[in-house]
C-alpha positions as CSV (number, residue, x, y, z in Angstrom):
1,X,-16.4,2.2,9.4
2,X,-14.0,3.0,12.3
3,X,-10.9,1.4,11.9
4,X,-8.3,1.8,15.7
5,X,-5.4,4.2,14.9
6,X,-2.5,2.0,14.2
7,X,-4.3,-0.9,13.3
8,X,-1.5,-3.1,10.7
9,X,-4.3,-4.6,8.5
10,X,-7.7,-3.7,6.7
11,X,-10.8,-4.9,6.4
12,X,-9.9,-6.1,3.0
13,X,-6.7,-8.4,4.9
14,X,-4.1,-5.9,2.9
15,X,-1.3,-4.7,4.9
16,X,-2.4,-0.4,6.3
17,X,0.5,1.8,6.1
18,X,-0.9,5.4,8.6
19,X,0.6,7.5,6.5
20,X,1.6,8.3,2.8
21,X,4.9,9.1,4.0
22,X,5.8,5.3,5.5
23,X,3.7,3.9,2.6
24,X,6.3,6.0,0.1
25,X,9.0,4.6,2.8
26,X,8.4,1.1,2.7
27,X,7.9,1.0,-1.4
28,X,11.2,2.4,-1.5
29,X,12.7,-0.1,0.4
30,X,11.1,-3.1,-1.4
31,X,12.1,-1.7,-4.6
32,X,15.4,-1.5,-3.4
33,X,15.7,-5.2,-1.9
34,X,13.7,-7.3,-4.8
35,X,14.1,-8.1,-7.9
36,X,11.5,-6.8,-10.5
37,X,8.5,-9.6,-10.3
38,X,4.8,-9.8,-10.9
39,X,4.6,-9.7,-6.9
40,X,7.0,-6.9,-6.4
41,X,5.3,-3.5,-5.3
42,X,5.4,-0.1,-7.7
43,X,3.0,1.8,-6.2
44,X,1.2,2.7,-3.1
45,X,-2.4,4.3,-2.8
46,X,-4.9,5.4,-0.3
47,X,-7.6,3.0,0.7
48,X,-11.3,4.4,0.5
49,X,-12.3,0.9,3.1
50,X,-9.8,1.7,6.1
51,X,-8.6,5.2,5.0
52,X,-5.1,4.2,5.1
53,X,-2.2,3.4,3.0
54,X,-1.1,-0.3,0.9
55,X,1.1,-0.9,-1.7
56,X,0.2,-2.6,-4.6
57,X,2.1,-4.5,-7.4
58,X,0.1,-3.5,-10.3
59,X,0.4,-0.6,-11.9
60,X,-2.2,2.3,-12.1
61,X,-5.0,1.5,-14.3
62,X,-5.5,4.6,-16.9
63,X,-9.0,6.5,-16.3
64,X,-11.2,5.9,-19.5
């Protein structure tokens, strides 16, 4: 799948970040303006669908 180069959204409707370095940006910033919550990011990872960055609010799952 070829997704355009600075398309804001991925085939799976989450919000792409282009790079790790804005994803790592924009976490910090959220962290900084919320309160802890169940829909408050703590992480950010690379998407295998659109190949770039989201945040997510769950932590990482441990590999079993």
């Amino acid at each position: 799948m070829t997704i355009a180069l600075g398309a804001r959204t991925c085939p799976t409707g989450k919000r792409r970040y282009d790079s790790y370095c804005e994803a790592r940006a924009v976490l910090r910033k959220a962290k900084r303006r919320r309160s802890p919550g169940p829909m408050c990011p703590v992480r950010f990872y690379r998407c295998s669908v659109c190949e770039g960055w989201h945040l997510s609010s769950t932590k990482e799952r441990k590999a079993e």
